[in-house]
C-alpha positions, 0 to 999 in steps of 0.5 A: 814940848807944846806950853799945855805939856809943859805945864802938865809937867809942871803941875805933875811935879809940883803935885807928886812934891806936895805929898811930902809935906802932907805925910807931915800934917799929922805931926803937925796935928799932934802938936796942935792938939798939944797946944790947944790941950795946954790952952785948956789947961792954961784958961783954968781960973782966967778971966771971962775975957781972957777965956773969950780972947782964948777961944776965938783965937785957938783955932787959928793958933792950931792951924799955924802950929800945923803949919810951922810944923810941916815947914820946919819938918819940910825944911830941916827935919827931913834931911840928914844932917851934912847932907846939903853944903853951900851957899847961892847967892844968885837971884833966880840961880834956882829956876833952871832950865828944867821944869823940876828946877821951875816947880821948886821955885814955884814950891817955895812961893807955895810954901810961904802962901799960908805964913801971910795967910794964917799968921795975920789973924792970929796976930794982930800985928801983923796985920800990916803988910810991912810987918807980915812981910818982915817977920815973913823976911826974918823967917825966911831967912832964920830957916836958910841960916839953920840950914846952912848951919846943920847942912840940912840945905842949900843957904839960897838967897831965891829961897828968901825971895821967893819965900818972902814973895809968898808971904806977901801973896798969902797976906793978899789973900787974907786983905782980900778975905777980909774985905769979903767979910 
């Protein structure tokens, strides 16, 4: 096969496997409205400040709900209970020599990208790259800990590398967003 097809095959893969993750927005955008329902209930007799902190803040809150939401459903909630067993601890095990096997590895960097993009400017600790990068870590691996713990997936240790490493991309690209701005 020729580099262009490839990479045809690679995005096409990678494409047809981001529909799953998008059949879940709308549970994501069902907690999300929950959560800004409860803000609303919440600001009720608050300061004029903590109602100002409260609505700049909110939107971004909603976002990192949906976002949590389409990660635990695509993570855990998915898949049958027992129906995945075992642990890899070979690094890059995961790459393979199929392009399928290429576009799960690459799918994992993809689905931390908006953890170190929204969870910096919703919390202001995070605003540091050590400390995104290791709640972005401790996530990672909370989330393989869970599945090796429910079999709802293969405990693999490419996994939180290739998490973490998307967490650091998503907070470049919020440094780089901030600069701009």
């Amino acid at each position: 096969m020729t580099l262009w097809n490839n990479m045809n095959q690679l995005l096409g893969n990678i494409g047809r496997d981001l529909l799953e993750p998008a059949s879940y927005i709308p549970y994501g955008i069902l907690m999300g409205g929950f959560f800004i329902l409860l803000c609303i209930l919440w600001s009720r007799g608050r300061s004029q400040v903590d109602k100002a902190v409260l609505q700049k803040k909110k939107w971004i809150l909603f976002l990192c709900i949906v976002y949590s939401t389409v990660l635990l459903n695509l993570a855990l909630l998915s898949r049958e209970p027992g129906s995945r067993q075992g642990i890899e601890l070979g690094l890059f095990a995961t790459w393979g020599n199929t392009m399928t096997s290429h576009a799960y590895f690459i799918e994992n960097i993809l689905m931390f990208l908006p953890f170190g993009m929204l969870f910096p400017l919703a919390f202001h600790k995070l605003q540091k790259l050590q400390v995104c990068l290791m709640v972005g870590l401790l996530s990672s691996l909370f989330l393989e800990f869970l599945q090796l713990l429910t079999q709802r997936g293969f405990c693999q240790l490419d996994d939180v590398v290739t998490n973490t490493f998307g967490t650091v991309l998503g907070w470049c690209i919020y440094k780089i967003s901030r600069l701009k701005s």
